[in-house]
N, C-alpha and C positions, 0 to 999 in steps of 0.2 A: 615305153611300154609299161611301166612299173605304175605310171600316173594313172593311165587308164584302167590296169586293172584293179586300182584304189578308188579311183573315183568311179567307177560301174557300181560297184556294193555298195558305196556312201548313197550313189542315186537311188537304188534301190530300197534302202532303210528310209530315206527319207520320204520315199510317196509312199510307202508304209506306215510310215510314223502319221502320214498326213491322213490316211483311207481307216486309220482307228476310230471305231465308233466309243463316241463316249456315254454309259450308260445312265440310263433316267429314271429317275425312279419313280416312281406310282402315285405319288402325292402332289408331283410336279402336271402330270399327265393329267389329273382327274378331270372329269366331265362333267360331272354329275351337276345338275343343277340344283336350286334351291327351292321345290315345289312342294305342296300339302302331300301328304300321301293319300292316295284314292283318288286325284283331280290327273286326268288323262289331259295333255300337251300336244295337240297334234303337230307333226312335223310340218315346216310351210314348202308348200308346193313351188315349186320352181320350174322352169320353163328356159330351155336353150334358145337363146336370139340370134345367138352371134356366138365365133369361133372363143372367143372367151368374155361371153357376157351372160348370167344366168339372172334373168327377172323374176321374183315375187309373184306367185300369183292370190295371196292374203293381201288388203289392204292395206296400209300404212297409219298411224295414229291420227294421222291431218287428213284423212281420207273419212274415219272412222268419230272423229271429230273433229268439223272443221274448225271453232275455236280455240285449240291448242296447236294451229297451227303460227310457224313463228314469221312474221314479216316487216316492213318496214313500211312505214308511211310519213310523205310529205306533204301536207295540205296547201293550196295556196289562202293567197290574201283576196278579201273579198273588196273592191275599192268602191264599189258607191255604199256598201254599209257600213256598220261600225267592226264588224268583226265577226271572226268564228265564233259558234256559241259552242258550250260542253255539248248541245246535242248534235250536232254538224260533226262536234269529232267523232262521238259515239258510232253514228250511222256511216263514217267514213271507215272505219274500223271494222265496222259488220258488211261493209258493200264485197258483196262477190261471196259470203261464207254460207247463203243462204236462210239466215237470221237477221231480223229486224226488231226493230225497236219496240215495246209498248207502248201504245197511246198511254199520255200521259194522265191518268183517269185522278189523282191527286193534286191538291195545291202543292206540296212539296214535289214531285214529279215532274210539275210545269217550270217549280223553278229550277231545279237541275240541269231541264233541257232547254232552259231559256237564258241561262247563267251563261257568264265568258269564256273562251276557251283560253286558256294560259297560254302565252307567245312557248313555251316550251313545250306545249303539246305541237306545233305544227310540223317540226318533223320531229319523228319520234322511232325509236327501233335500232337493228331487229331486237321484235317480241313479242310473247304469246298474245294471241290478241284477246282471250281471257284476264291477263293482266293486265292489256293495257284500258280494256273498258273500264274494269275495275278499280286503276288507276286516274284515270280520268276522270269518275265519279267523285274518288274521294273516299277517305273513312269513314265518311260519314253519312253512305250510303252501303247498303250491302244488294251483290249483281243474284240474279234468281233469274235461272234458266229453264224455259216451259219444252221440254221437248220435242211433245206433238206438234205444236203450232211454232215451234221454233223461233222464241221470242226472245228477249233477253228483255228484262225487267228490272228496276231500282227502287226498292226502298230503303227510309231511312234505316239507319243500324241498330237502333234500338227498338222499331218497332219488328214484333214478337211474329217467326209463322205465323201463320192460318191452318 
């Protein structure tokens, strides 16, 4: 009898000991985000699907721009030609993002997109496919994106805007 009534209180301090909240302080809690003052953040709308599934109803970045979205690609091999060219990867890269290529209205332009494609461009990724057009160009070319008509353009790096 002595055991039990020792071990009742031991039980009892100890799911006590366990159900203490341990206090948190204010700087651990904070919220606050890191915005301009005067620029209003709207909250993103959400939408219940499912018993615990809550969907976006704001776009996504790769929504909102399809070239930063991040993917992977493997091109194949071409066998009655000699090879990929830089421009084959380029437009392989922009297939499905809803941007395409400029005609190449320069000699240096024509040789870009006429140039080889590097056996390590044929599978490449995942990644931004702004960097990898980008990449694929070379430094020695700078990517210029036309919005409206949703192009993507190359010129060389040194030559100046317009």
């Amino acid at each position: 009898m002595t055991l039990s009534r020792i071990s009742l209180p031991a039980i009892v301090l100890m799911l006590c000991a366990c159900a203490t909240e341990i206090p948190v302080s204010a700087a651990s809690v904070s919220t606050s985000r890191s915005q301009p003052s005067g620029v209003l953040q709207p909250e993103s709308e959400v939408v219940h699907t499912a018993r615990y599934t809550l969907v976006s109803l704001s776009p996504d970045d790769a929504l909102r721009q399809p070239l930063h979205q991040i993917i992977r690609h493997t091109l194949p091999r071409h066998k009655k030609s000699a090879g990929l060219t830089r421009g084959d990867g380029l437009r392989a890269w922009l297939a499905g993002t809803g941007y395409g290529l400029c005609l190449p209205a320069s000699r240096d332009a024509r040789l870009l997109y006429s140039s080889p494609l590097p056996d390590i461009w044929r599978s490449a990724g995942p990644m931004r496919i702004d960097t990898a057009l980008q990449a694929i160009a070379g430094s020695a070319w700078r990517m210029t994106v036309e919005e409206v008509s949703r192009t993507v353009c190359f010129v060389p790096a040194d030559q100046r805007q317009n």
